[in-house]
Backbone as ProteinMPNN parsed JSONL, in Angstrom:
{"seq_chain_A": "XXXXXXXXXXXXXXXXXXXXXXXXXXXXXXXXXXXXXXXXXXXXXXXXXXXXXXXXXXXXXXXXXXXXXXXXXXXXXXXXXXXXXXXXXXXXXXXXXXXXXXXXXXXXXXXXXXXXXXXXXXXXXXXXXXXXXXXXXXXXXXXXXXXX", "coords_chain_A": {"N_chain_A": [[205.935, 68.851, 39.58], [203.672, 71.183, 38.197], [202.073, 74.129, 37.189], [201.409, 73.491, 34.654], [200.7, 71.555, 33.897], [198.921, 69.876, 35.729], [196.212, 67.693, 36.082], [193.015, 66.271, 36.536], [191.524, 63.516, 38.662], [192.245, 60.387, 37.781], [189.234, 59.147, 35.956], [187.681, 60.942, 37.46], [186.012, 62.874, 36.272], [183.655, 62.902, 33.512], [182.677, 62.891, 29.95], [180.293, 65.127, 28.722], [176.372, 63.895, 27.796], [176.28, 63.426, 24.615], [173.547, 64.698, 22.769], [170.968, 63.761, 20.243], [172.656, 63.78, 18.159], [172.414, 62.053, 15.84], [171.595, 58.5, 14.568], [173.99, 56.212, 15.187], [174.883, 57.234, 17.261], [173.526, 56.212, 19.399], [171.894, 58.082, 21.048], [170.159, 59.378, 18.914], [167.405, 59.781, 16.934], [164.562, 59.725, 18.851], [166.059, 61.574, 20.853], [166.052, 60.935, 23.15], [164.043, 61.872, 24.674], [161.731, 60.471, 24.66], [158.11, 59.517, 23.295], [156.505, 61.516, 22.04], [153.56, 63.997, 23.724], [153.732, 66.28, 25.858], [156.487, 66.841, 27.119], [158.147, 66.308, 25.177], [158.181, 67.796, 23.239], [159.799, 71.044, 21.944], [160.548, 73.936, 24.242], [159.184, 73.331, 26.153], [158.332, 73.664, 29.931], [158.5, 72.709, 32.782], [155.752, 73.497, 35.623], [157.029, 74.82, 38.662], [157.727, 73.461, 41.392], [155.843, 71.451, 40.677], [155.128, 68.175, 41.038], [154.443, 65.62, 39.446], [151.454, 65.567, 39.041], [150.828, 64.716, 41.406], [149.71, 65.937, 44.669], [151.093, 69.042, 45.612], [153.808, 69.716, 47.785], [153.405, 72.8, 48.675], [150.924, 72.748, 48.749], [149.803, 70.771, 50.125], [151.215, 71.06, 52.932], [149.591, 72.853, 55.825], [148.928, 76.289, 56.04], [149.635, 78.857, 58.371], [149.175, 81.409, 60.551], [150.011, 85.322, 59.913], [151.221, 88.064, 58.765], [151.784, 90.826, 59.887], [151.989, 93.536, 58.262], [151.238, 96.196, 59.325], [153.645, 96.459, 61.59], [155.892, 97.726, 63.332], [159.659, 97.217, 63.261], [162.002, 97.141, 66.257], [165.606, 97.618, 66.669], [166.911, 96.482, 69.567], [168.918, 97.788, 72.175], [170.775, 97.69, 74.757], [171.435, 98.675, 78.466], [173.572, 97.954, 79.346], [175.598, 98.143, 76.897], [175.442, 101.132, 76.314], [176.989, 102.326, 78.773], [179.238, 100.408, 78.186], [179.89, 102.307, 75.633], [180.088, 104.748, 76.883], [182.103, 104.431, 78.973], [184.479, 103.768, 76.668], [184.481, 105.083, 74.807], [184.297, 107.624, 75.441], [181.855, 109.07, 75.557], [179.221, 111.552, 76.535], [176.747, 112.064, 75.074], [174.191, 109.876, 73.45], [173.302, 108.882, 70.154], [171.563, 107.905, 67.583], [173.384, 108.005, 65.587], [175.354, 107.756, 66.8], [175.086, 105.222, 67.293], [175.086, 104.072, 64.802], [177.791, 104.57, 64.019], [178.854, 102.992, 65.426], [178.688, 99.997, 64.597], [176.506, 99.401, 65.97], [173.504, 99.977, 64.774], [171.699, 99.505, 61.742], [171.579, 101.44, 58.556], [168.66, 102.167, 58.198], [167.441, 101.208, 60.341], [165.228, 101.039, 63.262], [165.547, 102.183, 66.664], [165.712, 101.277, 70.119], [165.35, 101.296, 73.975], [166.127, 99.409, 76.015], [166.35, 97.722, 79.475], [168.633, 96.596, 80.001], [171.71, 94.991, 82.54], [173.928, 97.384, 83.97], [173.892, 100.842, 84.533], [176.437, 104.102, 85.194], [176.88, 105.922, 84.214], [176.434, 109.445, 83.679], [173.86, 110.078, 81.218], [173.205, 111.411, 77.571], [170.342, 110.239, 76.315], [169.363, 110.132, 73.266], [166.659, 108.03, 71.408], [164.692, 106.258, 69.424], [163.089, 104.675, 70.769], [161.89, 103.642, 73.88], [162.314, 101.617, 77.024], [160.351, 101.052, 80.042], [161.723, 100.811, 82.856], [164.485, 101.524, 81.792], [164.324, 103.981, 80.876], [164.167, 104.982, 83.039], [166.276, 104.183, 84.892], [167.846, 105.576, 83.266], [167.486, 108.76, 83.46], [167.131, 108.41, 86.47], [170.142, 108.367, 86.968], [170.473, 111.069, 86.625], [170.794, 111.867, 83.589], [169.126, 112.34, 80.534], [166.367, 111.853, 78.493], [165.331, 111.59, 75.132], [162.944, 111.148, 73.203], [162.765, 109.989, 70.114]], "CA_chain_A": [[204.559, 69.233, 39.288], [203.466, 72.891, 37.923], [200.177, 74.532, 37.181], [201.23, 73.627, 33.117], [200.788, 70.184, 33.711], [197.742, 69.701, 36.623], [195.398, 67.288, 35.669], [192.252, 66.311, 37.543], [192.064, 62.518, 39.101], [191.872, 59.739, 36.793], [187.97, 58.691, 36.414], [186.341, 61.825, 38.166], [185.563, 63.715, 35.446], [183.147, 62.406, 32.48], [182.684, 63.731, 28.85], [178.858, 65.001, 28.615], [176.694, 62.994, 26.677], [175.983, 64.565, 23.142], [172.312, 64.002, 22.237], [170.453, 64.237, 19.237], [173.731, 63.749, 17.075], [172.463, 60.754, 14.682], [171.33, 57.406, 15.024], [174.919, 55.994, 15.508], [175.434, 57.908, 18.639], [173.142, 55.687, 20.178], [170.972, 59.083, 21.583], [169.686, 60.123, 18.229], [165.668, 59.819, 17.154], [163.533, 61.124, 20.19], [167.08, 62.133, 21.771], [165.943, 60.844, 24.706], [163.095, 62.459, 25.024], [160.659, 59.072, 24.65], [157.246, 59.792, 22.073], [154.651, 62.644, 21.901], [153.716, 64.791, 24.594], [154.419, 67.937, 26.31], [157.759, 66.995, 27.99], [159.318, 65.727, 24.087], [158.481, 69.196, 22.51], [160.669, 72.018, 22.696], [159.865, 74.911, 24.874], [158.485, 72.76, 27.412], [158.96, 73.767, 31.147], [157.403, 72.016, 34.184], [155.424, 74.403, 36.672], [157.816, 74.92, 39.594], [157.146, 72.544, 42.137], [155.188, 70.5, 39.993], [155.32, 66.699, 41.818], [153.649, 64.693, 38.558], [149.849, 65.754, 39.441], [150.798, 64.53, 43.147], [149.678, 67.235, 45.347], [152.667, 68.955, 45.496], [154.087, 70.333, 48.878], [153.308, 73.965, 49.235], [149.404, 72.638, 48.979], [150.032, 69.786, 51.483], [151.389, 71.802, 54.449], [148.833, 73.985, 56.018], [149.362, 77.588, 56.355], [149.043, 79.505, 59.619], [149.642, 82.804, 61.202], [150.067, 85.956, 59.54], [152.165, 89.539, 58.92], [151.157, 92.331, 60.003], [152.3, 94.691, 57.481], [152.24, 97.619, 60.016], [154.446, 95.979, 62.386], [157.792, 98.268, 63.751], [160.878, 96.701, 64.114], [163.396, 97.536, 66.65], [167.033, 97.167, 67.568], [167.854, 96.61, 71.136], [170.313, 98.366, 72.674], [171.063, 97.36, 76.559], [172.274, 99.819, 79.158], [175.05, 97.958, 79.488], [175.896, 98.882, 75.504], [175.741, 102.481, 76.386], [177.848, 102.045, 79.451], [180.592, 100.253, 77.647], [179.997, 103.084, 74.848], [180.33, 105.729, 78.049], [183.816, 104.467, 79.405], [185.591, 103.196, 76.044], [184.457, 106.235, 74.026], [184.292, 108.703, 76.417], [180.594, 109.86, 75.145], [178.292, 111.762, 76.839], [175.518, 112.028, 74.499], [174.816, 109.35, 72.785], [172.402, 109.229, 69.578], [171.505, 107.021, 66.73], [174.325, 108.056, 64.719], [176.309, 107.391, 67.177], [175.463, 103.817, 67.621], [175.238, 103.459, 63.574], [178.793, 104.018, 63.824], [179.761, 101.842, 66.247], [177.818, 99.42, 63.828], [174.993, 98.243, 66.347], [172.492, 99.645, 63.958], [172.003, 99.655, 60.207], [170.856, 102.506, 57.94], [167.496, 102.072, 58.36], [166.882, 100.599, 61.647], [164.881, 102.101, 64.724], [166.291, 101.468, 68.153], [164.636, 100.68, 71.259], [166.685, 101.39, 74.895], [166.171, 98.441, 77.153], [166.957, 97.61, 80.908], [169.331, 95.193, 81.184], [172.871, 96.004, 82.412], [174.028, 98.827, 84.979], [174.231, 102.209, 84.186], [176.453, 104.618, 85.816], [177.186, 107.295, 83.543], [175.265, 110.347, 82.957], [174.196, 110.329, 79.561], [171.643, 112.295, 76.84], [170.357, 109.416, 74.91], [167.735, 109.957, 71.627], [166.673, 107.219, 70.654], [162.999, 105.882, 68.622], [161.877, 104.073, 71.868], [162.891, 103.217, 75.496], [161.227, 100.739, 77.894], [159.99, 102.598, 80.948], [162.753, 101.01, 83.512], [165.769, 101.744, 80.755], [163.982, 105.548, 81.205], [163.778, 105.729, 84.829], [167.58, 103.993, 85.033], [169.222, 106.934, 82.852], [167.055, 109.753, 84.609], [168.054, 107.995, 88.225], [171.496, 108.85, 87.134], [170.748, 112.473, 85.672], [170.749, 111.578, 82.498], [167.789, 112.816, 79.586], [166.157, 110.777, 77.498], [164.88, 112.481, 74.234], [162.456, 110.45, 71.711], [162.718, 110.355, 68.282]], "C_chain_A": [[204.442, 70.759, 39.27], [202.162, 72.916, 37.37], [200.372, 73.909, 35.121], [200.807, 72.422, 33.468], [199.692, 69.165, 34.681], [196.891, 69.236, 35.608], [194.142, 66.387, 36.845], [192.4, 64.48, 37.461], [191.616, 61.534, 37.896], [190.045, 58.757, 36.97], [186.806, 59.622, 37.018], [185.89, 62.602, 37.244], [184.693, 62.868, 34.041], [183.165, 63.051, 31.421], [181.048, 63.621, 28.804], [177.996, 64.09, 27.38], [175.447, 63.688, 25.296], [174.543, 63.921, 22.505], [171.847, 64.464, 20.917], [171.25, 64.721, 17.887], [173.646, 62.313, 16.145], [171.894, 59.277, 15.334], [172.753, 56.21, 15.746], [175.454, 56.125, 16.513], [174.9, 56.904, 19.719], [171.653, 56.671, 21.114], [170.649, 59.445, 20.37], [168.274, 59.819, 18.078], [165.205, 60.668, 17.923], [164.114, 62.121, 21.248], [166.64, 62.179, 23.339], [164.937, 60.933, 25.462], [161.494, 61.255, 25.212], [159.643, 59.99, 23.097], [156.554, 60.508, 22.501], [155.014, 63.233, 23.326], [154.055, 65.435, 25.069], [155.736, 67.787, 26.278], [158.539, 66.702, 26.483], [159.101, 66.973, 23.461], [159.461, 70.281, 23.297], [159.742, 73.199, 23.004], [159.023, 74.459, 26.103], [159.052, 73.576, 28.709], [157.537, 73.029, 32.464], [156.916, 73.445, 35.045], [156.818, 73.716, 37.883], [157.346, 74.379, 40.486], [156.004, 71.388, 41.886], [155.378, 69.353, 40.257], [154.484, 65.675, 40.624], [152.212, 64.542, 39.053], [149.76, 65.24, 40.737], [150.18, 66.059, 43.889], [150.818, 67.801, 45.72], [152.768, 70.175, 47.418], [153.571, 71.948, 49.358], [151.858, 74.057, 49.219], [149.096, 71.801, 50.203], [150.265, 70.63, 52.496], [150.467, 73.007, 54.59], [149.658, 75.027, 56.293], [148.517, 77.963, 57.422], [149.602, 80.828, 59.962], [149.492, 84.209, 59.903], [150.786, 87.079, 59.636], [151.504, 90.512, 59.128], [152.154, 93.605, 59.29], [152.258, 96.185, 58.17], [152.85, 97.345, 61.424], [156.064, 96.943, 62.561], [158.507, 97.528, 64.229], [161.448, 97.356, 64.888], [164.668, 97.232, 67.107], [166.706, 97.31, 68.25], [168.869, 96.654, 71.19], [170.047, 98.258, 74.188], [171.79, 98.792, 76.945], [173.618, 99.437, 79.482], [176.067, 98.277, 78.505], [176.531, 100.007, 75.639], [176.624, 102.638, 77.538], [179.34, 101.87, 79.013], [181.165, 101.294, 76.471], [180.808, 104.716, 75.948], [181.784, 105.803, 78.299], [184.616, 104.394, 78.031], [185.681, 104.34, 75.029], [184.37, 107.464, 74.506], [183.112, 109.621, 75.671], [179.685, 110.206, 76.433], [176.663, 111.813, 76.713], [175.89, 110.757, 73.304], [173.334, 109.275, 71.694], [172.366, 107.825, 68.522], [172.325, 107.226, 65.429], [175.083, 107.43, 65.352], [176.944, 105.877, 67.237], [175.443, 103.176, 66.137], [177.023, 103.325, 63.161], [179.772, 103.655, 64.867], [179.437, 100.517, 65.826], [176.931, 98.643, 65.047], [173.832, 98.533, 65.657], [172.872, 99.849, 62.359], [171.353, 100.949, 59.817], [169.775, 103.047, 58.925], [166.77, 101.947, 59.572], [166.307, 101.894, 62.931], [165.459, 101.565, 65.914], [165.402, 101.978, 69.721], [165.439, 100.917, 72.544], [165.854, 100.421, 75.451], [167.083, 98.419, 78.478], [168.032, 97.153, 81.47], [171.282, 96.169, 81.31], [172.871, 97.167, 83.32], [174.618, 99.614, 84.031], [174.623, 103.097, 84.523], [176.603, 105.883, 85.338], [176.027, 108.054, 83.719], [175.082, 110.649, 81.746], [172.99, 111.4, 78.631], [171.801, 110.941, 76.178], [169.174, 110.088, 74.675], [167.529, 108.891, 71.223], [165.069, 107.036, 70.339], [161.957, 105.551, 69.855], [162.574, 103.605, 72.923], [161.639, 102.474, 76.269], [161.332, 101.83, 79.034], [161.375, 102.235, 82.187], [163.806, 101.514, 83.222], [165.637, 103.678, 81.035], [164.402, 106.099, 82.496], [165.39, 105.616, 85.181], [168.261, 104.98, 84.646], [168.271, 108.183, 83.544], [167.243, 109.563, 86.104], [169.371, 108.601, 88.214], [172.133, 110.378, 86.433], [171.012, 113.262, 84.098], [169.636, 112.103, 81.709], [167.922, 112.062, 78.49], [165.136, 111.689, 76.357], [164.531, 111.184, 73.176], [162.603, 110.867, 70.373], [161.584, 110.646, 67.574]], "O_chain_A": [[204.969, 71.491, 40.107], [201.378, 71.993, 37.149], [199.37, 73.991, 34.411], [199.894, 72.44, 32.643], [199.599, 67.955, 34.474], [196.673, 69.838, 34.556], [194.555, 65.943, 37.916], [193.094, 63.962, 36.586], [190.715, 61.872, 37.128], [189.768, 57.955, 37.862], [185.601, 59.389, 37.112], [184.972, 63.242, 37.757], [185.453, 62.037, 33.543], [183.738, 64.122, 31.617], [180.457, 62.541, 28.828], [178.529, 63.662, 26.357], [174.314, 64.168, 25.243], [174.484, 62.86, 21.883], [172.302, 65.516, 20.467], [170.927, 65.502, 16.992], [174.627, 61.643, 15.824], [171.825, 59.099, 16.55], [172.485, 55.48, 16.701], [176.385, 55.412, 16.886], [175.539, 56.687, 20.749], [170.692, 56.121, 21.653], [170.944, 60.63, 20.527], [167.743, 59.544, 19.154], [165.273, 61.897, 17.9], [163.587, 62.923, 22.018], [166.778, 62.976, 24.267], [164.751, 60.389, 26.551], [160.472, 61.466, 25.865], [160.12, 60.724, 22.231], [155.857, 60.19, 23.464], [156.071, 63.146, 23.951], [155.263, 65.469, 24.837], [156.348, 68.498, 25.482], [159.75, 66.889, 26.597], [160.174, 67.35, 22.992], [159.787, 70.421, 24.476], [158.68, 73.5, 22.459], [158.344, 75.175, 26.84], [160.148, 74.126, 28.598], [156.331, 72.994, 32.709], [157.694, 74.398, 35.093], [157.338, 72.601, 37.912], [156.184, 74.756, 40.633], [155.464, 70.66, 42.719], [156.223, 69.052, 39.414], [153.789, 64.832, 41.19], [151.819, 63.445, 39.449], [148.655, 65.273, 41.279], [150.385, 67.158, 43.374], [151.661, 67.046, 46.205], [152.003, 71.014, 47.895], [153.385, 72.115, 50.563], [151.335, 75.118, 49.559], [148.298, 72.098, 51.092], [149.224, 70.992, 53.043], [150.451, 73.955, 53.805], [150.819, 74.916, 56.687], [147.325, 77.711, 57.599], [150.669, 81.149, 59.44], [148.773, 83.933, 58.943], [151.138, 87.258, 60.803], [150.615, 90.958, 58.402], [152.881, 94.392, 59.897], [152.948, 97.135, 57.801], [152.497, 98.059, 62.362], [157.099, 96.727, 61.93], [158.362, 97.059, 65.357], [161.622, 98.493, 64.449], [164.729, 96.474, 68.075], [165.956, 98.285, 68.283], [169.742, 95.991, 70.629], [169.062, 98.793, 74.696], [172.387, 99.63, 76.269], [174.559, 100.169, 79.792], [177.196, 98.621, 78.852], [177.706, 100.202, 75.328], [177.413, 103.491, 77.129], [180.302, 102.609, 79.226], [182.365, 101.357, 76.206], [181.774, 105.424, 75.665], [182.543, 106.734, 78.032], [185.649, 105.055, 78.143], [186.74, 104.585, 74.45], [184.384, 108.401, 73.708], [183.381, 110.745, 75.248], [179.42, 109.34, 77.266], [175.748, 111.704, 77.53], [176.897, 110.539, 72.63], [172.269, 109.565, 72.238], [173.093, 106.851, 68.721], [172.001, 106.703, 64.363], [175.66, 106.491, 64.803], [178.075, 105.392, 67.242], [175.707, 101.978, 66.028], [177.534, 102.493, 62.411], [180.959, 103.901, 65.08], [179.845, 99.659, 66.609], [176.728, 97.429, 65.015], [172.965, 97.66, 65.691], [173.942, 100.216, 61.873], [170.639, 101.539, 60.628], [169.796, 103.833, 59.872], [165.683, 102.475, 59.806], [166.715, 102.996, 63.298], [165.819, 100.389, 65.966], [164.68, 102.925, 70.033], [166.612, 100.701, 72.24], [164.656, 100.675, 75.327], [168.203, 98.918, 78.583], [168.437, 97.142, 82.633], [171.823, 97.124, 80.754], [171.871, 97.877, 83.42], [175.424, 99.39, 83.128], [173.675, 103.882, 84.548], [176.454, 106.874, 86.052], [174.891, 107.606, 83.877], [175.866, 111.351, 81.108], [172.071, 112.009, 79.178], [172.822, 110.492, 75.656], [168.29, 110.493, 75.429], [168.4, 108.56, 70.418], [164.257, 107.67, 71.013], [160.775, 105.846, 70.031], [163.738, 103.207, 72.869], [160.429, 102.674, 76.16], [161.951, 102.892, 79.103], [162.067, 103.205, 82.497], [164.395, 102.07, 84.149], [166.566, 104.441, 81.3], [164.811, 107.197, 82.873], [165.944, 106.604, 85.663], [169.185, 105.423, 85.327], [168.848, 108.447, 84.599], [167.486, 110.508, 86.856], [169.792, 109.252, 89.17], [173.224, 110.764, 86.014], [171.251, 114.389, 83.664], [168.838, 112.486, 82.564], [168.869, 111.7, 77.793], [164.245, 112.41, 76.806], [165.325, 110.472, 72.56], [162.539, 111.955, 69.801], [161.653, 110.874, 66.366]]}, "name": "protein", "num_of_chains": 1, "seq": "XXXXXXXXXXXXXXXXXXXXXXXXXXXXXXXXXXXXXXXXXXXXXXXXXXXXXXXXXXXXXXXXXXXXXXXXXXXXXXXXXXXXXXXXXXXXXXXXXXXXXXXXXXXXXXXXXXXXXXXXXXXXXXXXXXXXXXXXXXXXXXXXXXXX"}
């Protein structure tokens, strides 16, 4: 057996079936299509989600809640993050470049310092936003915390 000679299993594959090639074919006339009405002309298309004048699903399920369009995201970053960033990288300061390339954030993203996790280093972090224990934890250990 070689790739010249691969053929797929006997029976799984069909030949499509050719409409609107004659009366002989067996599909020729309305090609399938039945008589009259929208759906037998060409250029037809159904509305998208269209259920045959059923109420169609995205009217059925109520809608609730809402976006708040001026909503800030942020990464979290743990103190234990910057910790393991502390010993394995031997950083002192650490910034939002720094942690874009250690990939915990993306481009775009703002970052947030959170509590969790011991912290023994002394560090400078910058970052967009810090909870107030995550603050008090790197200033306990001499550390400065600089907003963005």
């Amino acid at each position: 057996m070689n790739l010249s000679n691969l053929k797929p299993a006997k029976g799984s594959t069909k030949s499509e079936k050719r409409i609107g090639r004659g009366q002989g074919s067996g599909r020729g006339g309305t090609s399938t299509r039945g008589h009259k009405g929208a759906q037998s002309r060409s250029g037809y298309s159904r509305k998208i989600g269209f259920e045959g004048g059923q109420m169609p699903l995205y009217r059925r399920v109520p809608k609730f809640g809402f976006k708040n369009i001026n909503r800030v995201e942020y990464t979290a970053v743990n103190l234990s993050t910057l910790q393991y960033l502390a010993d394995n990288k031997h950083l002192t300061t650490i910034d939002v470049e720094v942690l874009q390339q250690n990939g915990l954030l993306g481009k775009n993203d703002r970052v947030k310092i959170l509590a969790k996790g011991e912290l023994t280093a002394k560090l400078n972090v910058t970052a967009h936003a810090f909870s107030e224990k995550a603050k008090q934890m790197i200033e306990a250990n001499g550390g400065v915390v600089t907003k963005l």
